[in-house]
SEZAVO-227695 format. One record per residue: residue in one letter; residue number from 1; z, y, x negated of N, C-alpha, C in turn. Coordinates in pm, 1 decimal, decimal comma. Layout:
<A; NUM; <Z; Y; X>; <Z; Y; X>; <Z; Y; X>>;
...
//
This chain:
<X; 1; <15984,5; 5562,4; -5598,7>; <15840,0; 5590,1; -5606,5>; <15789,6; 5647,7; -5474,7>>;
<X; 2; <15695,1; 5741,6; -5478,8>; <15642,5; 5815,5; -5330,8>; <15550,8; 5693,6; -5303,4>>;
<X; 3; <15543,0; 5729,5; -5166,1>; <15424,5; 5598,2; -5051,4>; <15305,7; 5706,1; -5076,1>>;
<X; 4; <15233,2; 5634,1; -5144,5>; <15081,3; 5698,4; -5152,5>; <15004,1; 5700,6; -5018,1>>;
<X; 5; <15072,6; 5651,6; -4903,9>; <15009,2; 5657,4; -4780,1>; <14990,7; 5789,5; -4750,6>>;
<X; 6; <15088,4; 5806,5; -4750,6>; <15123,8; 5993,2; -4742,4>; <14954,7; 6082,9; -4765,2>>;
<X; 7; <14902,3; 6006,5; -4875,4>; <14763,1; 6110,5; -4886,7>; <14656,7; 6046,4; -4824,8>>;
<X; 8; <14656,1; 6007,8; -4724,5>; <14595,3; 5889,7; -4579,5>; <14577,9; 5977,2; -4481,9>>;
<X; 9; <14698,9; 6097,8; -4466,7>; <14767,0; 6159,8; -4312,1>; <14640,2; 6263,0; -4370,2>>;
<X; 10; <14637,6; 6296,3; -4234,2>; <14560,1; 6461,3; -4230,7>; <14628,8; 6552,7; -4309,8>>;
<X; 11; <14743,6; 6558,2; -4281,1>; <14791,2; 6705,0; -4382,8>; <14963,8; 6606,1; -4418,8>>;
<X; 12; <15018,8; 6672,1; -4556,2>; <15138,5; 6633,5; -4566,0>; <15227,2; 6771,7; -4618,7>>;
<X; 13; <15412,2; 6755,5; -4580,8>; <15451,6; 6877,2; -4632,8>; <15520,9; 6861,5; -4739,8>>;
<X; 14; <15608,3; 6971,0; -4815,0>; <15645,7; 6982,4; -4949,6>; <15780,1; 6897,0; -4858,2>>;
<X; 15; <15857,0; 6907,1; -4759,4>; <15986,8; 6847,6; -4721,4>; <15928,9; 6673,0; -4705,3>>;
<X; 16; <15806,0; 6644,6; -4654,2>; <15778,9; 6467,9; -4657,2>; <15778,9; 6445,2; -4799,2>>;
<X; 17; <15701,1; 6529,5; -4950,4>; <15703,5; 6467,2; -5037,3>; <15867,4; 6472,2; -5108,2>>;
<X; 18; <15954,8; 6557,7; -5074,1>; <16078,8; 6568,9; -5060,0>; <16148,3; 6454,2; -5034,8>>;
<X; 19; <16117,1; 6372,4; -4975,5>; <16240,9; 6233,4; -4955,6>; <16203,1; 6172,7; -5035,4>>;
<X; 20; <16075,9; 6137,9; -5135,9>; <16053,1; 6044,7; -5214,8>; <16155,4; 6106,4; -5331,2>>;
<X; 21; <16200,3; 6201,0; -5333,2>; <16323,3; 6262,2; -5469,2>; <16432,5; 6294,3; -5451,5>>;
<X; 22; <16498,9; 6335,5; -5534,4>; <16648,4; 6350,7; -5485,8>; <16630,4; 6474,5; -5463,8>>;
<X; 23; <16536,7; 6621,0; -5483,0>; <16569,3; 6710,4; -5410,4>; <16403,8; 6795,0; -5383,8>>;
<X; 24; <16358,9; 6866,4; -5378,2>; <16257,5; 6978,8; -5358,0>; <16184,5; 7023,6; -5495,5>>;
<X; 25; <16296,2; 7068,4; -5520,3>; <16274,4; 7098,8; -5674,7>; <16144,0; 6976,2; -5757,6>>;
<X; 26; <16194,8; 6908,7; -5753,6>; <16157,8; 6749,5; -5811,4>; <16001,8; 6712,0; -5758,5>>;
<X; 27; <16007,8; 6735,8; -5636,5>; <15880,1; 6718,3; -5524,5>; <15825,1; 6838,9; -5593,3>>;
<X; 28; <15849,3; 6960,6; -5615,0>; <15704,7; 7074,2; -5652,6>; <15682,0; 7026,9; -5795,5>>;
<X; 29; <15746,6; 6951,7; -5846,3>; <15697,2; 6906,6; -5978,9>; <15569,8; 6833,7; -5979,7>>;
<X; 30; <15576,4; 6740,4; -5866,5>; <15479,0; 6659,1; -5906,9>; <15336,9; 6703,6; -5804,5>>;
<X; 31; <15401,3; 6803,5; -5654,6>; <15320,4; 6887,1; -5566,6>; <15210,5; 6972,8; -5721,1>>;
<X; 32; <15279,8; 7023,7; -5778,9>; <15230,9; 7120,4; -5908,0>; <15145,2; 7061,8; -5956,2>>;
<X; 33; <15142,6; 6919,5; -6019,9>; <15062,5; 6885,6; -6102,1>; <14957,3; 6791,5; -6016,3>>;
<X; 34; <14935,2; 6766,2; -5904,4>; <14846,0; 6742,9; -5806,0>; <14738,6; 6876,5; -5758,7>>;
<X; 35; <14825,7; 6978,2; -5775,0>; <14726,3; 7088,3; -5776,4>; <14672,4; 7122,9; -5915,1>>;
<X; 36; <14697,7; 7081,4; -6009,4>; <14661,5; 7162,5; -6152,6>; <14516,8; 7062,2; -6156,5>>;
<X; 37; <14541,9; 6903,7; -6131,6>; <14406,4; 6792,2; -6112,9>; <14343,3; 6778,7; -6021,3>>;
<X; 38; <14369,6; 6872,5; -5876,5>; <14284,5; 6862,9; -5805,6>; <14294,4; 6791,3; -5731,8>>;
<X; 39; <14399,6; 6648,8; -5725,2>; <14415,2; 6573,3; -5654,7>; <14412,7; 6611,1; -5508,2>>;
<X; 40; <14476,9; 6735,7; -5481,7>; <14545,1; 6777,5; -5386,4>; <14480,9; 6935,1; -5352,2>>;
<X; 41; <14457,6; 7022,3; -5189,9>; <14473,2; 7081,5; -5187,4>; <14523,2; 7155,5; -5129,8>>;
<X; 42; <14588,6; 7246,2; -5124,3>; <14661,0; 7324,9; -5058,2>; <14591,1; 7424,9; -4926,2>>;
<X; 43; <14675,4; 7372,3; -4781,3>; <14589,4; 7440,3; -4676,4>; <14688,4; 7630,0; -4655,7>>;
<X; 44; <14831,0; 7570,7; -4717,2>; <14879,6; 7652,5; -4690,9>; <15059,4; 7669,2; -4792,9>>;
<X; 45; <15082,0; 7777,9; -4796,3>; <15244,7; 7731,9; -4839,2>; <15345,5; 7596,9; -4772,4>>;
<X; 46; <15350,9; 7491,6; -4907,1>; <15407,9; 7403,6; -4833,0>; <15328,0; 7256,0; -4764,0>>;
<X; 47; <15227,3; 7264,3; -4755,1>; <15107,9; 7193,7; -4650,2>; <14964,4; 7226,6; -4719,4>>;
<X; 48; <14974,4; 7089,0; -4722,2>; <14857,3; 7005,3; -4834,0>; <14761,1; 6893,3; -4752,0>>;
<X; 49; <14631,0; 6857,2; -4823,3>; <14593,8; 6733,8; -4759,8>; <14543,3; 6698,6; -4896,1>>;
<X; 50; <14510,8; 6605,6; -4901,7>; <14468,4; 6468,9; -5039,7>; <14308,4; 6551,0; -5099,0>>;
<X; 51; <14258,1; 6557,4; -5187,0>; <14100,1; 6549,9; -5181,4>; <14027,4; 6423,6; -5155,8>>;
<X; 52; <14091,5; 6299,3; -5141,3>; <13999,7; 6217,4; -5113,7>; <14005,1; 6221,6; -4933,6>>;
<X; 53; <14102,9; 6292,4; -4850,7>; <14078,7; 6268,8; -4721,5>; <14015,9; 6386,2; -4683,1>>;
<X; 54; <14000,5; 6474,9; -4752,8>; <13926,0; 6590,4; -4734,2>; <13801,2; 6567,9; -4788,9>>;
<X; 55; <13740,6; 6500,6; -4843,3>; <13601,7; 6443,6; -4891,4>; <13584,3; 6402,5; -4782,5>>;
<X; 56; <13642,0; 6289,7; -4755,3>; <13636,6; 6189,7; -4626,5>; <13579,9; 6245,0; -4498,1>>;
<X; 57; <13692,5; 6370,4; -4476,9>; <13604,5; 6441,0; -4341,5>; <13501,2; 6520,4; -4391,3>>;
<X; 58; <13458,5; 6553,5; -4469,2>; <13318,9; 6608,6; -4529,4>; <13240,2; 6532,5; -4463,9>>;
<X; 59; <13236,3; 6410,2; -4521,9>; <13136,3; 6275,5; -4540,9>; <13117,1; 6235,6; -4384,5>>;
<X; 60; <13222,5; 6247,9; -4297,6>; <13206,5; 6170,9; -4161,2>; <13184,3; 6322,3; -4064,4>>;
<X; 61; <13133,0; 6450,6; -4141,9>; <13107,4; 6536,2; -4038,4>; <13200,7; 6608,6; -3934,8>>;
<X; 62; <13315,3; 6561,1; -3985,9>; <13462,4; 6609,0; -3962,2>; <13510,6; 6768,4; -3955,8>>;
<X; 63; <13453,1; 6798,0; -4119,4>; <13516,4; 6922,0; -4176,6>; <13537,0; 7046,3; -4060,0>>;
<X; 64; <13439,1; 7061,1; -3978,3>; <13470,4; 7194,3; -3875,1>; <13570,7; 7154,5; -3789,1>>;
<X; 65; <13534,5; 7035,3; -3723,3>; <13704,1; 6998,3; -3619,9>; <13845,5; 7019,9; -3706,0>>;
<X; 66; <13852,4; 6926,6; -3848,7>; <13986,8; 6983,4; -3898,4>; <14006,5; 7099,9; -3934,2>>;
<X; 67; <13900,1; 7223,6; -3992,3>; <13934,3; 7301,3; -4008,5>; <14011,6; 7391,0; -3896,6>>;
<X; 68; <13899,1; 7389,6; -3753,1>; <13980,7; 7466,6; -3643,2>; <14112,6; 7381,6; -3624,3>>;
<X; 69; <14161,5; 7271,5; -3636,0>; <14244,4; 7218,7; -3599,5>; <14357,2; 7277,1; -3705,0>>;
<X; 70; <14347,4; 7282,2; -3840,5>; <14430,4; 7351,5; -3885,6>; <14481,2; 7509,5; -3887,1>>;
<X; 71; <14355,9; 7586,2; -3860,1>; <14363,6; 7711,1; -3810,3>; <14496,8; 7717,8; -3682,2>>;
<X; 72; <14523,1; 7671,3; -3574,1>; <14561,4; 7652,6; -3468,7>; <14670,0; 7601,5; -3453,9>>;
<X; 73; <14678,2; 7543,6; -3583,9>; <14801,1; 7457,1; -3605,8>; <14914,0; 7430,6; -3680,3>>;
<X; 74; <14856,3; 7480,5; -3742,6>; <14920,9; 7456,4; -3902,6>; <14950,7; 7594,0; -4001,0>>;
<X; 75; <14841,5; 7685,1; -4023,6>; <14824,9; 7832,1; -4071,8>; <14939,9; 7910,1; -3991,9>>;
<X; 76; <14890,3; 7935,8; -3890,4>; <14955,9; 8027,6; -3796,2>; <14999,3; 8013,3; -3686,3>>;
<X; 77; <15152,3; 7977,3; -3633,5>; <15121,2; 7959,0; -3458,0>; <15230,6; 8030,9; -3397,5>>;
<X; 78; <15194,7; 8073,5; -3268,9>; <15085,6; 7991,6; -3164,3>; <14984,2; 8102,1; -3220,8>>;
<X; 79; <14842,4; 8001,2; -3173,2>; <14717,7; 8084,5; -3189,9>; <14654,0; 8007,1; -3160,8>>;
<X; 80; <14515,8; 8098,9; -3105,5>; <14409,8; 8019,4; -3037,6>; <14296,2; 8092,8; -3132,8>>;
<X; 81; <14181,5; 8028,5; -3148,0>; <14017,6; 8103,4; -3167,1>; <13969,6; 8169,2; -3091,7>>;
<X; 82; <13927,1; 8259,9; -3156,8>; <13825,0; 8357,8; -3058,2>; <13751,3; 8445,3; -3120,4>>;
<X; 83; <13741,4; 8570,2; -3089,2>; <13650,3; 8642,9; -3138,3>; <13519,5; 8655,2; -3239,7>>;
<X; 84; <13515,3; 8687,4; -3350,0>; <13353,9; 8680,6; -3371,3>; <13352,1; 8534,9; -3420,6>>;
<X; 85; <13431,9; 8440,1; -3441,2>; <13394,6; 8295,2; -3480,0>; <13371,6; 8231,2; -3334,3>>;
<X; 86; <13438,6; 8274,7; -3220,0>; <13363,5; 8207,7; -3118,1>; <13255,4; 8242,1; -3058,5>>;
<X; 87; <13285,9; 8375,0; -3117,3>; <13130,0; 8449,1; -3036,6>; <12983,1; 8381,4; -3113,7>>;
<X; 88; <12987,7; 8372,1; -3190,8>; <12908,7; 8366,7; -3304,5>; <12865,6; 8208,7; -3254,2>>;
<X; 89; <12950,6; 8105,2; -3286,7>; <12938,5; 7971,8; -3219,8>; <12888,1; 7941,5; -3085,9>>;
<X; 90; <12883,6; 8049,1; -3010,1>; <12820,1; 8031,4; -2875,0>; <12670,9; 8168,3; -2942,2>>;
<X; 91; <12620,1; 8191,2; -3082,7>; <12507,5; 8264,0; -2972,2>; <12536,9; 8397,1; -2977,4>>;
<X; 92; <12621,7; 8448,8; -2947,4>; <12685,2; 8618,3; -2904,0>; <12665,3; 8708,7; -2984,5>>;
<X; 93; <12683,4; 8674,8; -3073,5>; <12668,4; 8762,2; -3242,9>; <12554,9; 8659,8; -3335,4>>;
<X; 94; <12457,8; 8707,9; -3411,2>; <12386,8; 8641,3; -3442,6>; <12352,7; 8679,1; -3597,2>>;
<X; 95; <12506,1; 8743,4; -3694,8>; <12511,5; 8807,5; -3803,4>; <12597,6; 8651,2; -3801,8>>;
<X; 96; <12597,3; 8632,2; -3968,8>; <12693,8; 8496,1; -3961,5>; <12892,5; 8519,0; -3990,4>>;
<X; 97; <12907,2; 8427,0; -3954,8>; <13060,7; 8485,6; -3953,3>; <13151,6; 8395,6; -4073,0>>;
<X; 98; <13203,8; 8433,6; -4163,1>; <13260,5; 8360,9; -4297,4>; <13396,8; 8370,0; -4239,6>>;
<X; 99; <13466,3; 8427,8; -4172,4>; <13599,9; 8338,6; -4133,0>; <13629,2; 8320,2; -4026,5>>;
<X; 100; <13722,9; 8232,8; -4001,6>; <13824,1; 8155,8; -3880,7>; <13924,7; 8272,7; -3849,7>>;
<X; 101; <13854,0; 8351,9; -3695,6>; <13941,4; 8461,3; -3626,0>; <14010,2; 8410,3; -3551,7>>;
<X; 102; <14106,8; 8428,7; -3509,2>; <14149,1; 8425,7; -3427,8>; <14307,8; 8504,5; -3357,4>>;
<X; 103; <14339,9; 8445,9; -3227,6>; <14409,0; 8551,6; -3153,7>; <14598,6; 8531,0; -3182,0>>;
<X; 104; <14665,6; 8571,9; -3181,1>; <14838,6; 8510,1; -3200,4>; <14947,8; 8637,7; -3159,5>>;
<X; 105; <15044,5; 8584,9; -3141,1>; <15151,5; 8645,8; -3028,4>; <15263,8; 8724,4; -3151,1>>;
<X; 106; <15247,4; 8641,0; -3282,4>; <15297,9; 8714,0; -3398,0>; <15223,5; 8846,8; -3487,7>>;
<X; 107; <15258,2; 8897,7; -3602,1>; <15236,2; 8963,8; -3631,9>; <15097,0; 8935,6; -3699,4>>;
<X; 108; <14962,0; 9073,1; -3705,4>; <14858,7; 9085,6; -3791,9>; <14855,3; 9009,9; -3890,3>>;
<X; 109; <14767,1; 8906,7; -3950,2>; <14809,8; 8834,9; -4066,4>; <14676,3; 8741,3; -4128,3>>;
<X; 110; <14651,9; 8787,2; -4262,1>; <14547,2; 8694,9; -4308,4>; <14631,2; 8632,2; -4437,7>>;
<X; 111; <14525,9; 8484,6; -4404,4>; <14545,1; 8338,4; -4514,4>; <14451,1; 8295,1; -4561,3>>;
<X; 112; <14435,2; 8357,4; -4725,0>; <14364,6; 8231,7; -4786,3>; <14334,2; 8185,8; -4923,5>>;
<X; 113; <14219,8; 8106,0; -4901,1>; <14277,9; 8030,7; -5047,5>; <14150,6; 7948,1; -5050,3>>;
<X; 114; <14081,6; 7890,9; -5144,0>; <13961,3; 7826,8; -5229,3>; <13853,3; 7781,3; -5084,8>>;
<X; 115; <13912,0; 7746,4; -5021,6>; <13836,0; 7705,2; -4892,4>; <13832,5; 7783,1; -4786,0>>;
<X; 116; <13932,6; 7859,5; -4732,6>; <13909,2; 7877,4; -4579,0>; <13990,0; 8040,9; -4615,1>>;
<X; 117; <13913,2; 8112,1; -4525,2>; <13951,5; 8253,4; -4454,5>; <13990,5; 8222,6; -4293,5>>;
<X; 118; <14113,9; 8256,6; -4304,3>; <14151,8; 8259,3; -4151,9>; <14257,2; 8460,5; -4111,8>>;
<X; 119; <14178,3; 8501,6; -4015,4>; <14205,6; 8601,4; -4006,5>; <14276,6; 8586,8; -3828,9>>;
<X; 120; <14361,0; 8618,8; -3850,5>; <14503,6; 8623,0; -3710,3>; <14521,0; 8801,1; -3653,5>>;
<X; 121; <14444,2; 8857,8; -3518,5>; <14500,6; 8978,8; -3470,7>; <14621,4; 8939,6; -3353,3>>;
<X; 122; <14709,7; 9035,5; -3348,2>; <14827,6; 9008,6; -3310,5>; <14740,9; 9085,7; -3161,3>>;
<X; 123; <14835,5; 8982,9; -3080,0>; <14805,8; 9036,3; -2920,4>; <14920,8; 9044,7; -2822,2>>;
<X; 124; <14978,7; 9143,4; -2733,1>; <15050,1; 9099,2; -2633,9>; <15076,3; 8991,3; -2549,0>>;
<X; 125; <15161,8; 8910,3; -2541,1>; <15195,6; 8720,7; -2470,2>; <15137,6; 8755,7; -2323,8>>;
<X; 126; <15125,5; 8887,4; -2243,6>; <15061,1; 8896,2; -2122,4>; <14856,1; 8886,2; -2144,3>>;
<X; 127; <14868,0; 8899,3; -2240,4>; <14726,5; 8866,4; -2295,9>; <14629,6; 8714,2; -2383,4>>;
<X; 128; <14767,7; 8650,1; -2404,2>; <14729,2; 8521,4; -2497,4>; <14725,3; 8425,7; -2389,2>>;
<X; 129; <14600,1; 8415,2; -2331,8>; <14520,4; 8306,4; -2257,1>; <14387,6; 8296,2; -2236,8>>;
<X; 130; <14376,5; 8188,3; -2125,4>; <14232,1; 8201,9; -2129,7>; <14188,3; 8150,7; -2249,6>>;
<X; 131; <14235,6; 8000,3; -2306,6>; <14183,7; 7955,4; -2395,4>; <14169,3; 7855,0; -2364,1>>;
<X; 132; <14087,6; 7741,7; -2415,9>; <14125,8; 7607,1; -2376,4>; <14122,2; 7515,7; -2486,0>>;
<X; 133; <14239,9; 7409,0; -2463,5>; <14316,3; 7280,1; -2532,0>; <14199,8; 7147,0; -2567,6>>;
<X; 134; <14134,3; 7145,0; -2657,5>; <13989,8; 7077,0; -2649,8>; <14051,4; 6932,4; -2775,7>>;
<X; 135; <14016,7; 6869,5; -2700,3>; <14127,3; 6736,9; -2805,6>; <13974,0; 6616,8; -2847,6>>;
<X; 136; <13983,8; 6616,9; -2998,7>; <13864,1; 6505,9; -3071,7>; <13975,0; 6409,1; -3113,6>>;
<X; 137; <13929,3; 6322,8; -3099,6>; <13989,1; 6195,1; -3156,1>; <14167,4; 6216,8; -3123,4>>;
<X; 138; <14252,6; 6270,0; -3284,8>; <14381,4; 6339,5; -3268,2>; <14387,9; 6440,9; -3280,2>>;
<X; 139; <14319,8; 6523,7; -3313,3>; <14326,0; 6668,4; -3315,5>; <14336,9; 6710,5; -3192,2>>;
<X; 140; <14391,7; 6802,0; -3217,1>; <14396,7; 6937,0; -3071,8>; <14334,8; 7044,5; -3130,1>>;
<X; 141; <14281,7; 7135,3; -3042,6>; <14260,2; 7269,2; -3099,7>; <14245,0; 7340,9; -2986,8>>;
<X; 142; <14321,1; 7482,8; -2996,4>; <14286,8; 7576,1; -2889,2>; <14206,7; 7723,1; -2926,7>>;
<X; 143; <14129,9; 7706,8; -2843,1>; <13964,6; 7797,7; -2866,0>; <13974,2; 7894,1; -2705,8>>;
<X; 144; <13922,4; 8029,9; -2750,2>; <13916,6; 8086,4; -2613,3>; <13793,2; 8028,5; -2567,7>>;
<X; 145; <13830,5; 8093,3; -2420,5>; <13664,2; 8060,0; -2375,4>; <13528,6; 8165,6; -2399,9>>;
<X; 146; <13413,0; 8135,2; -2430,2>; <13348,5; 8281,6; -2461,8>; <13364,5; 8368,2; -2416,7>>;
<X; 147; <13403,6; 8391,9; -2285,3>; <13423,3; 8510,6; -2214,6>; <13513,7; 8576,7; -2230,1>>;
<X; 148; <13630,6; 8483,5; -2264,7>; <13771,4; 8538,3; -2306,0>; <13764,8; 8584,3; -2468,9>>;
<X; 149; <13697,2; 8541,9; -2532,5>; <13635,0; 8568,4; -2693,8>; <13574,1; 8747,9; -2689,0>>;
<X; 150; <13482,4; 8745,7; -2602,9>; <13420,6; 8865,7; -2606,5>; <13474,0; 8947,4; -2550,2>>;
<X; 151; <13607,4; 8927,2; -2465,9>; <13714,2; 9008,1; -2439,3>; <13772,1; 9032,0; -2506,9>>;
<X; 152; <13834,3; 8941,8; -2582,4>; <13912,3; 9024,6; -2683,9>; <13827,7; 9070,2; -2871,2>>;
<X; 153; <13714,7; 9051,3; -2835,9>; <13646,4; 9124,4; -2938,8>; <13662,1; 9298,1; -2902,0>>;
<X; 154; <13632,5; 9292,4; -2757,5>; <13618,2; 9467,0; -2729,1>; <13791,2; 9489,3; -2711,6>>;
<X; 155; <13824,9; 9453,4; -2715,4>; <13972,8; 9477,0; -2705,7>; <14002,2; 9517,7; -2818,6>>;
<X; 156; <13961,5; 9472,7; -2933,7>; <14031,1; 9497,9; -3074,9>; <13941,1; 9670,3; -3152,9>>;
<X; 157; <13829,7; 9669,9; -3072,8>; <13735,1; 9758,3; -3125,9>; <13787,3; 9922,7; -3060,6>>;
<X; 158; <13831,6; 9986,0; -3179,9>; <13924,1; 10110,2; -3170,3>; <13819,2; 10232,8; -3122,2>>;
<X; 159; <13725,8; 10203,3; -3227,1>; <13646,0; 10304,5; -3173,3>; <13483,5; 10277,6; -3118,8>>;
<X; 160; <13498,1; 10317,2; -3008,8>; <13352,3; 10304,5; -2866,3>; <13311,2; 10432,4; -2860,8>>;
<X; 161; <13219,5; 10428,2; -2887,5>; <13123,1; 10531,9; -2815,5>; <13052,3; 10525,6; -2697,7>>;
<X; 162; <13104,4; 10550,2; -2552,9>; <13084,5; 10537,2; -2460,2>; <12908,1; 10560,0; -2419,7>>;
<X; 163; <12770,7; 10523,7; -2457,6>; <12669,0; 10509,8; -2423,7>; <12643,0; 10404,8; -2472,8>>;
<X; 164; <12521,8; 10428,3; -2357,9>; <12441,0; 10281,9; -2349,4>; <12391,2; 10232,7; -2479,7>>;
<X; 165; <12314,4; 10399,2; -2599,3>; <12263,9; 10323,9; -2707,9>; <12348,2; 10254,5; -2821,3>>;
<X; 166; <12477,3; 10265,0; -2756,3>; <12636,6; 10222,1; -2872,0>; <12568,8; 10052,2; -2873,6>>;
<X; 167; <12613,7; 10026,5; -2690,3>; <12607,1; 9897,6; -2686,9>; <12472,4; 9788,4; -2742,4>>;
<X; 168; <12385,6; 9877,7; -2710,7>; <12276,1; 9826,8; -2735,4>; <12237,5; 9810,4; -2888,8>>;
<X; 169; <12316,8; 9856,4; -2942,5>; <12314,2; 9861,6; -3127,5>; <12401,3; 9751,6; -3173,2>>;
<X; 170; <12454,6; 9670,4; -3056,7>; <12536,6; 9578,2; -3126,0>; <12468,0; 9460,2; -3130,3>>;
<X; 171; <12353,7; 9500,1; -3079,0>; <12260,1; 9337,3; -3057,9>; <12337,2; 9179,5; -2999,1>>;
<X; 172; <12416,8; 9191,1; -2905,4>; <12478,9; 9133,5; -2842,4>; <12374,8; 9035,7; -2772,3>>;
<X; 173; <12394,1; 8869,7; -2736,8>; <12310,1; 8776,6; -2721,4>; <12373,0; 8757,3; -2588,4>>;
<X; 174; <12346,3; 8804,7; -2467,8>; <12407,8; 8771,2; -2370,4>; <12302,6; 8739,4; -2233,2>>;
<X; 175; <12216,4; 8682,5; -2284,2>; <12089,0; 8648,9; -2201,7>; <12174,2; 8552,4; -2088,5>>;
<X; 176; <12241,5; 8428,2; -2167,6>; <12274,0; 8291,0; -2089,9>; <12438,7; 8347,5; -2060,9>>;
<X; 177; <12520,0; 8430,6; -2074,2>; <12592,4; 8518,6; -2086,0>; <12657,2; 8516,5; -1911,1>>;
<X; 178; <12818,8; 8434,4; -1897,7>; <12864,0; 8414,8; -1752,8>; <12954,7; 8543,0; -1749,5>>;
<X; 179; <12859,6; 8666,0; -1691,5>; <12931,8; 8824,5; -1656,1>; <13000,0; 8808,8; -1535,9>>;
<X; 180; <13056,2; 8663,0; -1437,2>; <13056,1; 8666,7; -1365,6>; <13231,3; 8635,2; -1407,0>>;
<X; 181; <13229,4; 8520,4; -1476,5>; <13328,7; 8526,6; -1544,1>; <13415,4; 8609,6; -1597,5>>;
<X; 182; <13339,8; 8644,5; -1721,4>; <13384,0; 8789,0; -1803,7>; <13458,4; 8879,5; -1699,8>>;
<X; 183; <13387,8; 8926,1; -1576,0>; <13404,8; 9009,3; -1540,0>; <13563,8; 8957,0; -1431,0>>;
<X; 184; <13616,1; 8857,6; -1398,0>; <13709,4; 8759,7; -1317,6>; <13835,8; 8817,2; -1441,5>>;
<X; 185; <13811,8; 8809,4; -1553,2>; <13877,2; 8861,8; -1666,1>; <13947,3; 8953,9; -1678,3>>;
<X; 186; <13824,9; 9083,8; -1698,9>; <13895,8; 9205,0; -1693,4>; <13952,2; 9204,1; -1606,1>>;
<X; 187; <13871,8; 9213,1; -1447,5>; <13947,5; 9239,7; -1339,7>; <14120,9; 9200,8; -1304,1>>;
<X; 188; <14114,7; 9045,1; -1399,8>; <14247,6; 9044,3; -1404,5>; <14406,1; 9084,5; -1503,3>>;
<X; 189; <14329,4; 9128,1; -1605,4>; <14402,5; 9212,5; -1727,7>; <14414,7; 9379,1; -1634,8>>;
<X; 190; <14304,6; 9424,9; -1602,1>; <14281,3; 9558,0; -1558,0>; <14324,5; 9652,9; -1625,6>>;
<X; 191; <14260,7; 9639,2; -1728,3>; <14246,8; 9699,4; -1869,0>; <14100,9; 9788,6; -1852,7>>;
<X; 192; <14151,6; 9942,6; -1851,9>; <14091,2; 10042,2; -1859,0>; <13926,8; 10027,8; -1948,4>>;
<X; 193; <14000,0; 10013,9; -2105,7>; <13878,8; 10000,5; -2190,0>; <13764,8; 9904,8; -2169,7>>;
<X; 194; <13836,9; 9755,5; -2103,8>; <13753,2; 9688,0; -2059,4>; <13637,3; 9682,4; -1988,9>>;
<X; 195; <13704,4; 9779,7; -1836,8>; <13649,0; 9780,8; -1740,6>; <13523,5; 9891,2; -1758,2>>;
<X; 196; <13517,9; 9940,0; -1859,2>; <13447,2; 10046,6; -1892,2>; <13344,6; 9940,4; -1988,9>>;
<X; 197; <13370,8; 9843,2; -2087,3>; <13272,5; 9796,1; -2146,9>; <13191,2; 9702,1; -2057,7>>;
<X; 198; <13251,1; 9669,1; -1959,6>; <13215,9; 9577,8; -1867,9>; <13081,6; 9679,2; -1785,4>>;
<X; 199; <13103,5; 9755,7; -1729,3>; <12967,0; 9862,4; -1686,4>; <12867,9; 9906,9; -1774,4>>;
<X; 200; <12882,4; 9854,2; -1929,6>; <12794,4; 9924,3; -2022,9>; <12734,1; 9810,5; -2033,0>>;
<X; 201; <12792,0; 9678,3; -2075,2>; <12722,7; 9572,3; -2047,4>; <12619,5; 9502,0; -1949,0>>;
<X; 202; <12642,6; 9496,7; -1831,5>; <12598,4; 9496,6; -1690,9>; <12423,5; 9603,3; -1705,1>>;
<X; 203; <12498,9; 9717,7; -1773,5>; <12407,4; 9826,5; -1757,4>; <12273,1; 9767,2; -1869,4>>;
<X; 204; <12326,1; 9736,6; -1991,9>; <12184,3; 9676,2; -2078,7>; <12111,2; 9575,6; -2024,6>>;
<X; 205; <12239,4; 9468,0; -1950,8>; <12186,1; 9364,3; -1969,3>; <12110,0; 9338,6; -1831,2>>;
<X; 206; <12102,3; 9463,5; -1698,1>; <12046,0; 9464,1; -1603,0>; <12143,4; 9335,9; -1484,7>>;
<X; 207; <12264,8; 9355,1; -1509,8>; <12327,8; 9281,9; -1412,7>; <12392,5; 9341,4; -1298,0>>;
//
C-alpha cells in the first residue's frame, strides 16, 4: 500500500510513488487516475503536489512563495526570476504580468499547464547572477535583484530604437529606481547595448 504521507510533502515524484509498486508502469496507473479526480496536480512531467496541500497554501497565503519556489526549482534549473515578473513586483512595469519569467543557463523554454505559465530565456553562465537566494520557512527561491531584472529585460529586447521618445513610451516606473546600482551592473558586464540604455535612462529620468 502507498504512505499517503507522501501527499503532506510540497511536491512528490513519479520515482517516490514508484517504490510503493513493483515498477513505474504500475505507479502511472494510479499517478493517472489521481489526475483524471483531481486529487492531484501536476506541476510538471513527473512532479505533482496533492490538491489538498495546494488548497492548503491557498488558504495560509502561501500560493506565490511556492509558486516562485517551484519555478526555480523544480520546472527548470538552474534558474533564477527576473524580468517583467520582477520588474512588475517592484513597480517597474505597471501593465500586469500573467507569467513566471525568468533567467537559465539551458536552453529557451516554456511550461505549462492549468495553473502556472513559466517562461525560461536562455542566458550566457558569464551573465547568470546578480540574483539573490531568499529562503521562507523551507523554501528557497532565487530572484534577481531589480536592477539585475531590468538588465536583463533590455538585454533580451532585439529591437531599440535609440531615442529618448522610444524610452519614454515604455512608461518605465523608475522614480524610487537605484541607477546607481543598475549602473555598477552594466559597468561590470560592459555590454555595449546596455551602456547605451543606461544614458537613455539617466536622460528621461534626469539622473
Amino acid at each position: 500500500m502507498i504512505n499517503k504521507d507522501i501527499f503532506n510533502n510540497p511536491y512528490f515524484t513519479l520515482s517516490q510513488v514508484a517504490t510503493f509498486f513493483k515498477d513505474k508502469k504500475s505507479a502511472l496507473v494510479y499517478i493517472s487516475r489521481w489526475l483524471k479526480n483531481k486529487s492531484i496536480i501536476k506541476i510538471r512531467n513527473w512532479i505533482y503536489i496533492s490538491s489538498d496541500k495546494f488548497l492548503e497554501y491557498s488558504l495560509k497565503w502561501k500560493l506565490s512563495v511556492y509558486s516562485e519556489f517551484i519555478s526555480t526549482n523544480l520546472v527548470y534549473t538552474p534558474s533564477y526570476l527576473s524580468l517583467e515578473y520582477v520588474l512588475f513586483e517592484n513597480n517597474i512595469l505597471t501593465e500586469n504580468v500573467y507569467n513566471f519569467t525568468l533567467i537559465s543557463t539551458n536552453k529557451t523554454a516554456k511550461f505549462k499547464n492549468k495553473l502556472w505559465n513559466f517562461v525560461y530565456k536562455s542566458i550566457k553562465k558569464d551573465y547568470f547572477n546578480n540574483y539573490e537566494v531568499i529562503s521562507f520557512e523551507w523554501f528557497t527561491i532565487y530572484k534577481a535583484s531589480v536592477e539585475k531584472a531590468l538588465f536583463d529585460y533590455f538585454y533580451f529586447k532585439r529591437w531599440i530604437i535609440w531615442e529618448k521618445s522610444y524610452f519614454e513610451e515604455l512608461r518605465l516606473n523608475l522614480n524610487d529606481f537605484n541607477f546607481k546600482k543598475f549602473e555598477e551592473i552594466v559597468v561590470k558586464f560592459n555590454n555595449k547595448k546596455l551602456i547605451k540604455v543606461l544614458k537613455f535612462l539617466k536622460l528621461i529620468n534626469n539622473k
